[in-house]
ZATIZA-637117 format. One record per residue (C-alpha): residue number from 1; residue in three letters; chain; x, y, z. Coordinates in Angstrom, 2 decimals, decimal comma. Example, Ala and Ser with C-alpha at 12.3 -4.5 7.8 and 13.67 -1.06 7.14 Angstrom:
2
    n  res  chain        X        Y        Z
    1  Ala      A    12,30    -4,50     7,80
    2  Ser      A    13,67    -1,06     7,14
//
This chain:
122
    n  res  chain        X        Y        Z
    1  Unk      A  -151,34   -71,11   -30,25
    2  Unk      A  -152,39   -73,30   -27,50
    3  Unk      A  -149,21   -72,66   -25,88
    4  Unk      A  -149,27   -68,94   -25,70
    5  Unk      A  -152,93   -69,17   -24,60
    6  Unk      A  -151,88   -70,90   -22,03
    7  Unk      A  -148,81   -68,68   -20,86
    8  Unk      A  -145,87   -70,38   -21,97
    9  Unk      A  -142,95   -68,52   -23,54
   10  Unk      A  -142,00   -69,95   -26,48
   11  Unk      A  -138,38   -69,30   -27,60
   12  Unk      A  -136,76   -69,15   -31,16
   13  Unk      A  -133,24   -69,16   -32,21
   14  Unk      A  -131,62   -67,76   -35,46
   15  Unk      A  -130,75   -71,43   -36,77
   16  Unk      A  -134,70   -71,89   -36,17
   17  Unk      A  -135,73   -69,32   -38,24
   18  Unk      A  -133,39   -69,66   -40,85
   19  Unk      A  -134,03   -73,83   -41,40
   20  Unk      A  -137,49   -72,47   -41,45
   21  Unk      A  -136,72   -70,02   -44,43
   22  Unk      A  -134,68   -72,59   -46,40
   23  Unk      A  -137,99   -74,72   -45,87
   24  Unk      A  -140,46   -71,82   -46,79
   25  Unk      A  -138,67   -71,23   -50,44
   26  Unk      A  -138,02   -74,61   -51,36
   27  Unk      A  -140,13   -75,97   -53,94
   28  Unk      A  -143,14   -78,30   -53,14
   29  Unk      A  -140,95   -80,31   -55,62
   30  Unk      A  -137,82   -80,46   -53,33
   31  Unk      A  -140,34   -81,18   -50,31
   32  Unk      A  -140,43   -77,30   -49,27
   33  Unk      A  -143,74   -74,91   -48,90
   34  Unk      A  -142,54   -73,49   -52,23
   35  Unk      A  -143,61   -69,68   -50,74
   36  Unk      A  -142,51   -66,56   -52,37
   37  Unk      A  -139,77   -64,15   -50,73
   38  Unk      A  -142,20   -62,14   -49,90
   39  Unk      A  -144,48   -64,61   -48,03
   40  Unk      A  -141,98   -66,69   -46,19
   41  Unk      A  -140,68   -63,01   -45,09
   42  Unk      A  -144,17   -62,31   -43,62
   43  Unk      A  -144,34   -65,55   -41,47
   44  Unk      A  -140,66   -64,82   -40,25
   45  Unk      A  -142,07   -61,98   -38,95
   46  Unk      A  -145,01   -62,96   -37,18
   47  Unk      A  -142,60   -65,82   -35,57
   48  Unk      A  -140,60   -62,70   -34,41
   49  Unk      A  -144,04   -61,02   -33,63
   50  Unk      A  -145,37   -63,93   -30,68
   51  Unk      A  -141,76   -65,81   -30,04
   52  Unk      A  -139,04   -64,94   -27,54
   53  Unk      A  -135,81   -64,62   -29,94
   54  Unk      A  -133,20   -64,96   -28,25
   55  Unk      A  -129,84   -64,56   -29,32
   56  Unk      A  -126,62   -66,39   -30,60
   57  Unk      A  -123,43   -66,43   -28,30
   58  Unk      A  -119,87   -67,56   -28,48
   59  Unk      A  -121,82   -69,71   -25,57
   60  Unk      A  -123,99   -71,75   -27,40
   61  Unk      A  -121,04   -72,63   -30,07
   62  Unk      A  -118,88   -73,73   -27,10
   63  Unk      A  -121,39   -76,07   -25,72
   64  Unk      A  -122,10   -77,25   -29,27
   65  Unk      A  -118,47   -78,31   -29,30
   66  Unk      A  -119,24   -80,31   -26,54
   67  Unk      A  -122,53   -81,94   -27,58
   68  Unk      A  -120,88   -83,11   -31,03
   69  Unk      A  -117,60   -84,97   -29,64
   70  Unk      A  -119,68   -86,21   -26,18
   71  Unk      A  -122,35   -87,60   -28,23
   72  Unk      A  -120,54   -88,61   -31,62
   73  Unk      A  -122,87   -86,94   -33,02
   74  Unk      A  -122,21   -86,73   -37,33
   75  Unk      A  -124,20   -85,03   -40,38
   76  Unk      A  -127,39   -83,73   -40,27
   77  Unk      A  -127,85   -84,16   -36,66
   78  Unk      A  -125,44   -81,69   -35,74
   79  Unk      A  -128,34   -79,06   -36,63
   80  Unk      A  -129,86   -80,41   -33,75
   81  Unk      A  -127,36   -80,82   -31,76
   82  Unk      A  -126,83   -76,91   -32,29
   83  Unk      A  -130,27   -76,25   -30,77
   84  Unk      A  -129,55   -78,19   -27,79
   85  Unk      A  -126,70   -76,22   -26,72
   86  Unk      A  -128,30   -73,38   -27,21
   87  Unk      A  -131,28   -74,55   -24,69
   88  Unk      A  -128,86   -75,38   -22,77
   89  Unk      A  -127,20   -71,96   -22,53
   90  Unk      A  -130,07   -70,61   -21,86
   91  Unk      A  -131,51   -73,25   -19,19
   92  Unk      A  -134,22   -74,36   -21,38
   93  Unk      A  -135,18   -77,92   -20,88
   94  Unk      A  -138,13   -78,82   -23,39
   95  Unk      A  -138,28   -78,60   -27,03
   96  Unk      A  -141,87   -78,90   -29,52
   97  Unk      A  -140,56   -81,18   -32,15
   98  Unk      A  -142,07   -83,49   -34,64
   99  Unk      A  -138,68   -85,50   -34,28
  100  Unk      A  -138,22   -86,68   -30,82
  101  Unk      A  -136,00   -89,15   -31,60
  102  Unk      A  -133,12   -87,05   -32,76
  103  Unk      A  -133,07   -85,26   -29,09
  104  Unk      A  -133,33   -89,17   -27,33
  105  Unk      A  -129,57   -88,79   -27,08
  106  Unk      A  -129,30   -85,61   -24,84
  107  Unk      A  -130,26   -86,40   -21,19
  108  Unk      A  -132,50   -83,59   -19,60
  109  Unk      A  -134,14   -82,73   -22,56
  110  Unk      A  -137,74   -83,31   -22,46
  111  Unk      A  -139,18   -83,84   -26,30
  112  Unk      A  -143,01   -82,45   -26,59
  113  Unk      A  -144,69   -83,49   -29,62
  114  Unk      A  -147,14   -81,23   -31,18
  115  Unk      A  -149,83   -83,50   -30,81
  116  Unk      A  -149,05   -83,93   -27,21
  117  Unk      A  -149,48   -80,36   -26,87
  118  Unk      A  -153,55   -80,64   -28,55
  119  Unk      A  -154,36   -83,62   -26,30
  120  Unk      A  -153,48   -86,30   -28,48
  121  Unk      A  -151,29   -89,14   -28,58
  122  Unk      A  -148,70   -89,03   -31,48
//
């Protein structure tokens, strides 16, 4: 919230949202929230509520494309690399993430930690 109080536009895409609702509904077990459907539905929708959505394009998969072969980039990091094209589609060049070091490899992209963000060092 410090963000928004502040001014900033905060921007969400699909892929966001849904690793958030794979994370939401797995089991504390399986290292998810373990929410209900129903719950994990209502938080979706208060992301959608305060958070720019903005959409995918044939764009963003292009530049994906790109990323992947450019940067050699293989398994799960490929998620990431997905969000990365998309900021860069839409001339976005900062990202609030909790893992910096998987955006290290794309120049221009300036990590924020959340901490950062509170005045703290992470």
């Amino acid at each position: 919230m410090t963000l928004l109080r502040r001014g900033d536009r905060l921007c969400i895409v699909p892929q966001n949202v849904v690793e958030f609702w794979s994370v939401a509904t797995r089991p504390v077990e399986k290292n998810g929230l373990g929410l209900s459907l129903p719950q994990a539905d209502w938080y979706v929708s208060r992301l959608e509520a305060i958070l720019t959505l903005l959409n995918d394009t044939p764009a963003i998969y292009r530049e994906w494309r790109n990323l992947v072969v450019a940067h050699a980039v293989a398994g799960p990091q490929v998620y990431d690399a997905r969000l990365v094209a998309a900021m860069a589609v839409y001339g976005i060049t900062r990202i609030l993430t909790f893992n910096g070091d998987d955006f290290k490899r794309y120049p221009g992209v300036q990590v924020i930690h959340p901490q950062a963000v509170r005045g703290q060092t992470p």
